[in-house]
C-alpha positions in Angstrom: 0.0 0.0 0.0 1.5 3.6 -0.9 2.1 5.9 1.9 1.6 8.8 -0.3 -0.9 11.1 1.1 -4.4 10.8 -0.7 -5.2 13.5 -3.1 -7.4 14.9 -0.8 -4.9 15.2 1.6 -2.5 18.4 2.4 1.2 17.5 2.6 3.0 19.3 5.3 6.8 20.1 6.1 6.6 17.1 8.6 5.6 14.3 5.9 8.2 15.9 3.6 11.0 15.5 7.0 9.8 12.3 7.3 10.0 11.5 3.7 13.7 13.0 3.5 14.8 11.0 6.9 15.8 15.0 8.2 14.1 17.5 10.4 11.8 20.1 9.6 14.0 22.4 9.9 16.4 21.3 7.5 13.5 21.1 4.9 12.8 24.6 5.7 15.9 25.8 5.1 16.2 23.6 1.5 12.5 25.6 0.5 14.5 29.1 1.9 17.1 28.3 -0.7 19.9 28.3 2.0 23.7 27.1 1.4 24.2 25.9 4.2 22.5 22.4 3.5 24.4 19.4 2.5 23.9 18.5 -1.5 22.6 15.0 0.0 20.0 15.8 2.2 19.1 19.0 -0.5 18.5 16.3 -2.6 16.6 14.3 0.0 14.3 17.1 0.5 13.7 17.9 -3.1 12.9 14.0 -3.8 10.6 13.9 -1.3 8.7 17.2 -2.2 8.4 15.3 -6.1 7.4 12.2 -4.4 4.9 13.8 -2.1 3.8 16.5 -4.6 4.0 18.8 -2.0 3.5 22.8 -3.3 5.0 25.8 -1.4 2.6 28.2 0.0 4.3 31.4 -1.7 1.3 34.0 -0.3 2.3 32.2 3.7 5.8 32.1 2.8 5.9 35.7 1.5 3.8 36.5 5.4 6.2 34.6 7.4 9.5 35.8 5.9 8.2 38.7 4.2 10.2 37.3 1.1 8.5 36.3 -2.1 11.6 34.4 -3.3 11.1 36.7 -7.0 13.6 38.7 -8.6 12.5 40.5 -11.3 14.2 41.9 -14.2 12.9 44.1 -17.1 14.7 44.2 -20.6 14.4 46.0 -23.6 13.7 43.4 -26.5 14.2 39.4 -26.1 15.0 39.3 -29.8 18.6 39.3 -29.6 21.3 37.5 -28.4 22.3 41.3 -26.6 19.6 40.4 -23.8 18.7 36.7 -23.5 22.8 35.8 -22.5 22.6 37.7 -20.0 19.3 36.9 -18.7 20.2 33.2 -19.1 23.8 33.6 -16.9 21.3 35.5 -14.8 18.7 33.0 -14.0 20.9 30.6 -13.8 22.4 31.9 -10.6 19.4 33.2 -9.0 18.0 30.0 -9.5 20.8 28.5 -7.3 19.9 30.4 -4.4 16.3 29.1 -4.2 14.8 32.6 -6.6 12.5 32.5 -9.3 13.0 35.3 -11.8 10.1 37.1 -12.9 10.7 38.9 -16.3 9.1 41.5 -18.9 10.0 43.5 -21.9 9.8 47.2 -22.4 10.0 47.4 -26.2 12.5 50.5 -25.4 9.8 52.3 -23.5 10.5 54.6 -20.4 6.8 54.3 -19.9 6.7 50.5 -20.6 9.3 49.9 -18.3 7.6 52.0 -15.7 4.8 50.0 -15.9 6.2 46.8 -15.6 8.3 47.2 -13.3 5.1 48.5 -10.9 3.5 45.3 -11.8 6.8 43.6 -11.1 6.6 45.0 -7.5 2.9 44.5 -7.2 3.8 41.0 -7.4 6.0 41.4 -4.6 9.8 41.2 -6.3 12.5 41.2 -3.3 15.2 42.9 -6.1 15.1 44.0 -9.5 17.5 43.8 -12.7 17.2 46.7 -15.2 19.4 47.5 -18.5 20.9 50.7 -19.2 20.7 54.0 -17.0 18.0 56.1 -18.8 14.5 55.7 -17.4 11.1 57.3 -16.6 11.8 60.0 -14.1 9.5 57.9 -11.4 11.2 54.7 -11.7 13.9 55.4 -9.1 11.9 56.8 -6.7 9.2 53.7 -6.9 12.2 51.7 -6.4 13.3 53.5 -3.6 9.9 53.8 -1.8 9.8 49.3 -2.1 13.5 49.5 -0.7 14.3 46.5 -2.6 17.8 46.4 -4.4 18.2 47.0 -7.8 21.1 47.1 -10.5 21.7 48.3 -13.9 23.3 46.3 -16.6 25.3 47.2 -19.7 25.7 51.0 -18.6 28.0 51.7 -15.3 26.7 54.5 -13.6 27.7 56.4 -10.9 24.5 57.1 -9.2 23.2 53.5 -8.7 24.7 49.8 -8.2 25.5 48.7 -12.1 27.7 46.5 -14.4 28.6 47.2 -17.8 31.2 48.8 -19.5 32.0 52.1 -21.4 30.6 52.5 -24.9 32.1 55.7 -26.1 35.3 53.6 -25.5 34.2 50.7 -27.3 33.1 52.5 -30.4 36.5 54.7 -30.5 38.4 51.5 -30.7 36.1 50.1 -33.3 36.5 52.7 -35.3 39.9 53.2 -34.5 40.4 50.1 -36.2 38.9 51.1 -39.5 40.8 54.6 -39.4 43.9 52.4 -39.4 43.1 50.6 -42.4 42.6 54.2 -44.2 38.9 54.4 -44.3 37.6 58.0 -44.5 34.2 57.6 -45.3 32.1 55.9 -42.6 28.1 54.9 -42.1 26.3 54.1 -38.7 23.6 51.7 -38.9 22.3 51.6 -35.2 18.4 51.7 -33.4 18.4 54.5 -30.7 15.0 54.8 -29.0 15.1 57.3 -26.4 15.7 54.9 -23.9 19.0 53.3 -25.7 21.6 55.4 -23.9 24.5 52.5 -24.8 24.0 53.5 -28.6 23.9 56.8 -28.2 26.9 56.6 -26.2 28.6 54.9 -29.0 27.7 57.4 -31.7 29.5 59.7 -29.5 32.5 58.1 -29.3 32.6 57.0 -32.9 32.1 60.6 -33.7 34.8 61.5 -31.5 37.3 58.8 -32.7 36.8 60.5 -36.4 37.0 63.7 -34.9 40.0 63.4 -33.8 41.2 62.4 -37.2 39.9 65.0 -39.1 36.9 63.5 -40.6 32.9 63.9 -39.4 30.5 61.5 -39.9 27.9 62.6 -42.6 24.3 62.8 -41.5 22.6 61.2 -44.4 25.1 58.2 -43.6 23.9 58.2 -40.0 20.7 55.4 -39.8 19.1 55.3 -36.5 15.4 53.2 -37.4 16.9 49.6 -37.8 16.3 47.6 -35.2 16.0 44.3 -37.3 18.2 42.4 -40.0 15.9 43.5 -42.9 16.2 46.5 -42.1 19.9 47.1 -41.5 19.6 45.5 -45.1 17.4 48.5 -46.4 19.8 51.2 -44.6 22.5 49.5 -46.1 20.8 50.0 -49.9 20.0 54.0 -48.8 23.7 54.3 -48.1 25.0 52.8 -51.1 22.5 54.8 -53.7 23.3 58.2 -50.8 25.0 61.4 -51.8 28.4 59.8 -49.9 28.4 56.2 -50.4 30.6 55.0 -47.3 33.8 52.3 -47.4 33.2 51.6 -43.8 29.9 50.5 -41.9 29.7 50.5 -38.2 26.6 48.8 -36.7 25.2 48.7 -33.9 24.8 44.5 -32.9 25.7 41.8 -35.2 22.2 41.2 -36.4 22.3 43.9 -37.6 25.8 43.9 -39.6 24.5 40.6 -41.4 21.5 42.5 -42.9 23.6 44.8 -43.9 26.4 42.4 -45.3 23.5 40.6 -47.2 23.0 44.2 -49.3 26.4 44.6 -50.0 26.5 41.2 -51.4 23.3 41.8 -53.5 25.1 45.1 -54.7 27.9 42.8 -55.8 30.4 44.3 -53.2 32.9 42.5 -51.8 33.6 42.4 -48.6 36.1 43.9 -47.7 37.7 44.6 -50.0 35.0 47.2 -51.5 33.6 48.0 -48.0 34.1 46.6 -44.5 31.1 46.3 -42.3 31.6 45.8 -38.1 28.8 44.5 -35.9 29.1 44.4 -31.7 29.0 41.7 -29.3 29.9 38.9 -30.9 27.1 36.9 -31.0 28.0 32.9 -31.4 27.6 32.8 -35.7 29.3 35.9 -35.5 32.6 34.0 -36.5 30.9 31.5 -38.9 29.6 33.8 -41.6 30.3 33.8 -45.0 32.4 36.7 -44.1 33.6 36.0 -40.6 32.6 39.2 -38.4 34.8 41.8 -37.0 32.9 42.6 -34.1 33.6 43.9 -30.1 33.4 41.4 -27.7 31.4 42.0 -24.7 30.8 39.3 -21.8 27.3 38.8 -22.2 27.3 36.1 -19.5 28.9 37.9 -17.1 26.8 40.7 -17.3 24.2 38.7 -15.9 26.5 36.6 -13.5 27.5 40.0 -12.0 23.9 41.3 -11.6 22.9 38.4 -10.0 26.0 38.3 -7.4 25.4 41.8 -6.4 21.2 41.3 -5.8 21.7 38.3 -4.2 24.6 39.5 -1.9 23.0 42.2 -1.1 19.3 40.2 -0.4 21.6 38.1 2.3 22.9 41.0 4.3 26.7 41.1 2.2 28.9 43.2 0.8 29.0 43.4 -3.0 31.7 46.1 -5.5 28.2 48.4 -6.8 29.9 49.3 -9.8 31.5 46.5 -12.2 33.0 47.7 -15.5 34.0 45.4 -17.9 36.0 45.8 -20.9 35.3 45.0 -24.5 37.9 43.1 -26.5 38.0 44.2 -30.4 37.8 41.1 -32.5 39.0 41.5 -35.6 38.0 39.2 -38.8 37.6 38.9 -42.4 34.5 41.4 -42.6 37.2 44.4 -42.8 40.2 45.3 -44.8 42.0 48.0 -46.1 39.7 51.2 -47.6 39.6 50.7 -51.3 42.9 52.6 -53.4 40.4 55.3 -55.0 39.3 55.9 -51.3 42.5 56.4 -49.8 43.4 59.0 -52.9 
């Protein structure tokens, strides 16, 4: 005969303990997410909770320890590679501690974001996880009225706990890179809602970089609406049939640099030895194109390995750095070359 409680039946902490061979409190602490239980008995407890079907009551749990075991985080787009990394390496370690990540998308929207991130808290999130440092003027101070910890990812900022690193110095070594291999006249093709502060940021510094060699980038080669690969493919056609058809194309993620290598290949161009194209991040088929990508590096993973150290550090009472900046590697590849002889002349 099975001594599994009848469906009828509600399955407490003591059958689980008894299930398990531990004590209650044990099994409490394995449902609290605590390290300080053994992987055997862990896995004792866990077993038994299967076995027993037994459910955690979140709404008495979230009573008794005033702890809803949620961290929430709020993204721009989950389209790209750019966000779900992160949000992966992210999970993954909250998940280790016993937390349940509760997530939504603001499609770039101050007032999205705003908005999820009150239903977020409505739902009774014990941290938050937020990307880039420009953001409805209420957000911080929702944020701060919850007192619940919160970081920002991909843009350090002084003001607040973040991890990211500096874009303005990423896109001067990008370009940099194509300055050195005589290029003079350069293209953006980027998507900058209002809300994209790293992009901005990154038109700065590539305007900068070129600044500082003499040269400006031309507005009409400056495309800030493509957010997909089919349209980084249509920018790339309104640059090539423009008034100052560019050698050099620096885009804003990888995605988009293969739309816009897919034009230049319909155009006949070869790359790069007619024009050279750069994407950023270095998403995995960034290497495995046709035309193998030159691309900055950023560690996706460990933007989201960071965040989650830091929120759940500081959820346990512990010290955690509140600003992490990374650094971008430049990888270069077969997608650029030297700026065509009638260019240099």
């Amino acid at each position: 005969m099975s001594d599994k409680p009848s469906p009828s039946a509600r399955v407490s902490l003591d059958d689980v303990a008894l299930r398990a061979g531990v004590s209650t409190a044990t099994v409490s602490r394995v449902l609290n997410g605590s390290a300080s239980v053994r992987p055997s008995r862990r896995e004792a407890v866990e077993r038994a909770c299967e076995e027993l079907g037994y459910v955690i009551n979140r709404a008495a749990r979230t009573l008794a320890s005033r702890r809803s075991m949620t961290i929430g985080a709020v993204v721009p787009t989950l389209a790209t590679e750019t966000f779900s990394r992160p949000l992966a390496a992210f999970q993954q370690q909250i998940h280790q501690s016993g937390y349940t990540m509760l997530l939504a998308s603001s499609d770039f929207d101050p007032d999205t974001e705003l908005k999820e991130v009150n239903k977020l808290v409505e739902y009774g999130i014990d941290a938050l996880m937020l990307v880039g440092n420009s953001h409805h003027p209420r957000l911080w101070e929702r944020i701060a009225q919850q007192n619940i910890p919160c970081i920002q990812t991909f843009s350090v900022d002084a003001r607040y706990p973040s991890v990211g690193y500096d874009n303005e110095l990423a896109a001067g070594e990008l370009t940099a890179h194509l300055l050195a291999l005589g290029h003079k006249v350069f293209a953006v093709i980027v998507g900058t809602p209002p809300s994209n502060d790293r992009v901005s940021d990154r038109i700065t510094g590539t305007r900068q970089a070129l600044a500082a060699a003499g040269l400006t980038l031309d507005e009409a080669n400056l495309i800030n609406s493509a957010f997909t690969m089919n349209e980084a493919r249509e920018a790339m056609f309104r640059l090539l049939d423009g008034p100052n058809p560019p050698t050099a194309v620096i885009c804003g993620n990888d995605l988009l640099a293969f739309g816009a290598m897919r034009a230049a290949s319909e155009r006949y161009l070869r790359i790069p030895n007619d024009i050279s194209i750069t994407g950023f991040n270095d998403y995995e088929y960034a290497e495995h194109l046709e035309h193998p990508l030159t691309t900055m590096r950023v560690e996706l993973d460990r933007i989201g390995e960071v965040a989650a150290d830091y929120l759940l550090a500081t959820l346990n009472g512990e010290t955690a750095p509140v600003q992490t900046l990374l650094k971008p590697e430049l990888i270069v590849r077969g997608s650029t070359g030297s700026a065509p002889r009638a260019a240099k002349g």
